[in-house]
Each structure stands twice: as C-alpha cells, then as structure tokens.
Phi, psi and omega in degrees: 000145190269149172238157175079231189294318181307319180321310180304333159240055162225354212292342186298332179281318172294321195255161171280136181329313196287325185304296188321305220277320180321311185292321178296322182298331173304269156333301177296333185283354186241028175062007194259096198296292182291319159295306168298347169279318183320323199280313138344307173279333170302298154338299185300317208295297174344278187230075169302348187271354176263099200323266174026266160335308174278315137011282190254039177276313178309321176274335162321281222298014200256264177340304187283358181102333192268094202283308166288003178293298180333314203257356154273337174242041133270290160357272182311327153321286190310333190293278173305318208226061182295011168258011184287092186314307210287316088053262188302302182341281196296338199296280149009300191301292191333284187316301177319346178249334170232073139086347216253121183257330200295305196296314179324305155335278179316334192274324172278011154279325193295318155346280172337279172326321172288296185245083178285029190262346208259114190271013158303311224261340161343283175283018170271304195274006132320289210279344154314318194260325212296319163346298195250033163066001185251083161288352136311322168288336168324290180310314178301332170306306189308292203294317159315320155337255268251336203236052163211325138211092148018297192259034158301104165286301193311312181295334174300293178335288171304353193290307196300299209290355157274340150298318188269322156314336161278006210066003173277103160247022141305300209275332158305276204303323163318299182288320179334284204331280174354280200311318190299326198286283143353270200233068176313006182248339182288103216292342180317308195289352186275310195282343136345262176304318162279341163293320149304334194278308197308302187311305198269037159078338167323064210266308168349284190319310196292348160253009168274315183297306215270357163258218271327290164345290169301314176303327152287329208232092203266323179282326204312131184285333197272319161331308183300306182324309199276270198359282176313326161306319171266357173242351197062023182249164183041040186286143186290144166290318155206188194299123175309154180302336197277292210291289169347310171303298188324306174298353195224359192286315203254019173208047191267324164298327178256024203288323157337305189290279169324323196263344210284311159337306161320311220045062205286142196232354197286324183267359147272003161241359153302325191255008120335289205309329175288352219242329191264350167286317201283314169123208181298167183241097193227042190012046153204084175244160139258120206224132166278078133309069158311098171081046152297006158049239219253010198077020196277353194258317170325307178332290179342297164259352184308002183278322162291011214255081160292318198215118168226130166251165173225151162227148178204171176283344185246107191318293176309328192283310166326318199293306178281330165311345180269320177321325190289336194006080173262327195255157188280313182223158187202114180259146176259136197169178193235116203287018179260322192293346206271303190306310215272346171311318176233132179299136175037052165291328202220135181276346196228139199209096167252155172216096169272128147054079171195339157286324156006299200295357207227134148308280173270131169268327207328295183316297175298311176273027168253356183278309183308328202293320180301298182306337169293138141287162176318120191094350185282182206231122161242136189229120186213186196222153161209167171276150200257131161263164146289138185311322223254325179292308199244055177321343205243000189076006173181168178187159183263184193209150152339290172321326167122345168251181184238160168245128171272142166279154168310287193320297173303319171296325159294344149261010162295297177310318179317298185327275213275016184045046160246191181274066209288108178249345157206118147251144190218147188274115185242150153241097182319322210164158168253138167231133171050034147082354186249123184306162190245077212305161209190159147224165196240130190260161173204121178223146215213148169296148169269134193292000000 
C-alpha cells in the first residue's frame, strides 16, 4: 500500500472530493507544499467547477513562491464562486506581493463587502492603505480587526506600527504590548516594542523587553545584540553574522519601501563618490557591492561595471537584489571574508549603510587593502560620532548600530595602509524623524 507522499497521488481516486480536498488542507498545513498542489490538481481534473480546490491550489503556489500561477487560480476560483470572499481576501495578498496595491485594495474591499465581520481582509487592507502612507485610515481598519477579533495579534502588531507613524506612541506602545501578550512567542513584536521604547527615549524599558525576549528565546542573536546595545554591557566589536542575517531576513520585501520613508541617501552618495573616482562609465572595472541588500547601490554603478558582483548575508535581500538583474554574480556570504578572498580583485570596492554593523573596522580594511588592486577604490558610509560620544573611536547606540569618529577612521585606514582621499560630513537618512549625521569615505590602495 502507498504511504507519505506516494499516497498523495492516487488519494482522489481512493477517497471521496470532501475526504481528498481534507487531506490535501493537510499536507498543506503540514507544509508538504508539493504533494498538496499535486493532490489539488488531481481534483480539479476531477471536479473543475470546484472553487474550493482551485482556491487553495492557489494558495501553495502563493506559498511556494509562484505568484502569477497563484493569481490565475485564485482568479478562477472567483470566476466560478463570485461571492467568495475569502477567495478576493487572498486574491488581494497575491497582488499586494507583487507591488500592484490599487488593485489589491479592491479585492479586500470587494472582501469586505461580501463577508463584512472577516477581519483578515480588515487587516490586509490596513496594511495596504499603511503602504501609501494613509494611516489614519489604516488605523481605523486595524482597530474593526480588533473589535472583530479581539486576540489578532497581527492586528494589534500593526496596530502600533500606524500609531507610531503617527506620532501616538502612547496608543503604540499599548498596541506593541497587546500584540506581546497575545502571542508570546512571536519575537518581531518584542523587536517592536523596544525599538519604540528606545525611540521615545525609554532605553531602560527597551532592555527590559529585549530580556524578556531572551528568556523565551535565549540563543536569538539579535535580542543579545539589541540587550546590549541599550545597557552597553558585552558589546560586540561588531553585529554576529546571525544577527544581521536576523535583521534584514524578515523585511527584505518592504525594505525599499521603508528607506525610501526614510529618505535613505547612503547609495547615491556611495555611487557620486564612485562616479568621481571610476573615470567614464565605460563598464570596465571590476565592482564589489559589499553588503548589497536589495541592490539600490548596484542600479548605480552598474554603468562602470565589467564585472559587478554583490555580496551579502541575507538570502532574501539576494532574492530582490536578483530581480533587478545587475549583477554578474551574487553571494550569499559575510563581506570582510568576501572582499579579502582573492588578492587585487576588484578595482572598485562600494559598501552603503553596511559597516554600521561593525565596531572595529581593522578587519574589513586590511581585507579591502588585499582585495583592491593598486589604484583601486573603497567607498562606504558610517554613521558619524563625536570625540566626546566615541573616546574609544566608535560606540554601538541603542538601535543596535554603530558610530565612528572621523579621527578613528583615519587612523584605521592609515593602520591598513590605504589612502584616505576623502571624508565628508554627510546626512544619511531620518531616524525618529531627525537626520541622521554620517560620513562619506572614499579610500584608495596605493599604486
């Protein structure tokens, strides 16, 4: 008799459509992804007329990644059963991933409209409208979520974060909490709520959450990291490869989006500063995007580019950095290791907003110095201190990055025998609504 997976593709012929389609809800729920779209598909060959089936055949490939497949057999679903709400709800998710918001909006209205008690498609279409900045209307959303089902965490979670766009970060911190209470294990609401505290200057409060985080979760790199960042005990010479990886893993889809909020500035001025170093943009250097995330500093140079690679820690910020298709190559990898692997590789070495992460630079620039050829360039951003904030030349901050003095960085580079050819007083980005002082490096091997 076949068992496991083999089972999954005969149970339509062995079982009745309601038992099959229960067993395929199985499989999904136990993530074994591929069997349940097989077993799904068998169905439909059956009974094509059955929304159901295509529905959530729709939602695997949602799950699996395969977005217009999703969004053509959710469509047919809707085709056949055009009052199915739940149906436009996800319909609603598909588009929302990929970028189309206006439409997405209809289909969780049309949602609405059809079942209006179902507060899933409420808080989709919160996070839709938060999307286009109109938070206030957000909030009204979040909150029927909530006075529809009470213990919706996700809506509380979301709750905060349009209230902390607004400026209530009383009525935030309320919802963080909530959203904490809910669901104690879910640690984002933790990285939440301290990340608020911090904002509203509460830095005690904001390491009391980040133990409470460790005591369920004792290993979490980034809970130790941030702990530390607010009492200033066990600080690291800089963010462990895990915690980084942590921070950029779980928002690498709106991470655009957020800096864009931001007014984040750091890879147009990493690609100024390259453009006056690289000469014409006559595509042949060869260039390192060291700590490339989703790719916004790559756009840039790829015009100067024989060869542009990227490398970073974080697979999904690789996944959108792949979308873009700039780069020749794209490593998953820890970028001090990366540059310094093959001697005098790369004539061009940019890094925007990605050293932050590191206390002591000593390591990455004796890796850059092995990795520039004679005459090659390194150009990055840091947040900048004061001699009287950093005596030691660098210091973490509450949020968990670090800042450097001028004066220390000029002599790490001396130390590593590069060139300092430019530092410059830069404003990087808003943080808590406030620029974010930065300087922009530009340093070169010597020929």
């Amino acid at each position: 008799m076949a068992t496991g997976d083999d089972a999954g593709a005969t149970a339509a012929k062995e079982l009745g459509l309601a038992d099959a389609m229960a067993y395929a809800r199985e499989l999904q729920k136990e993530d074994r992804l591929e069997a349940a779209d097989e077993l799904y598909r068998r169905i439909i060959a059956v009974a094509p007329d059955y929304p159901d089936a295509w529905h959530f055949r729709g939602m695997v490939a949602f799950q699996l990644g395969r977005l217009a497949e999703a969004e053509t057999l959710i469509r047919r679903a809707v085709e056949l059963a055009p009052t199915y709400s739940d149906a436009h709800n996800n319909l609603g998710n598909v588009l929302q991933h990929q970028k189309r918001a206006e439409e997405a909006v209809t289909c969780y209205e049309r949602a609405i409209a059809l079942q209006p008690d179902l507060a899933d498609a409420h808080n989709n279409l919160g996070n839709a409208l938060q999307q286009q900045k109109r938070h206030e209307e957000a909030v009204a959303l979040y909150e029927r979520a909530i006075a529809l089902r009470p213990e919706m965490a996700d809506a509380h979670l979301n709750l905060g974060k349009a209230l902390e766009a607004l400026d209530r970060m009383a009525e935030a911190l309320t919802a963080y909490r909530q959203a904490v209470m809910l669901r104690p294990f879910h640690f984002d609401s933790y990285r939440r709520l301290g990340s608020a505290l911090y904002g509203w200057g509460r830095i005690d409060e904001a390491a009391d959450v980040y133990r409470k985080w460790l005591s369920l979760e004792p290993d979490n790199p980034l809970a130790r990291h941030l702990l530390s960042a607010c009492t200033g005990q066990e600080v690291p010479a800089r963010a462990s490869d895990e915690c980084v990886r942590n921070i950029f893993e779980g928002f690498a889809d709106s991470f655009d989006q957020i800096l864009e909020n931001l007014q984040y500035r750091a890879p147009a001025l990493v690609a100024e500063a390259a453009a006056d170093v690289a000469g014409a943009p006559e595509g042949r250097l060869d260039i390192l995007d060291a700590g490339c995330g989703t790719g916004l500093c790559g756009e840039r140079v790829k015009p100067f580019a024989r060869r542009l690679v990227g490398v970073d820690l974080s697979l999904e910020m690789l996944k959108r950095a792949g979308v873009r298709k700039l780069y020749d190559d794209l490593i998953l990898g820890e970028l001090t290791a990366f540059v310094g692997a093959v001697p005098a590789a790369w004539d061009l070495v940019v890094s925007a907003d990605t050293l932050v992460y590191f206390g002591d630079l000593a390591p990455v620039m004796a890796a850059a110095l092995r990795g520039l050829r004679p005459g090659g360039h390194l150009v990055f951003t840091l947040e900048r201190a004061s001699e009287a904030e950093a005596p030691q030349g660098f210091r973490i901050n509450p949020h968990g990055r670090y800042s450097h003095t001028e004066a220390y960085v000029r002599r790490v580079l001396s130390a590593a025998r590069l060139e300092p050819r430019r530092l410059t007083h830069v404003h990087l980005r808003l943080e808590l609504k406030k620029p974010v002082e930065g300087l922009l490096v530009v340093a070169a091997r010597p020929t």
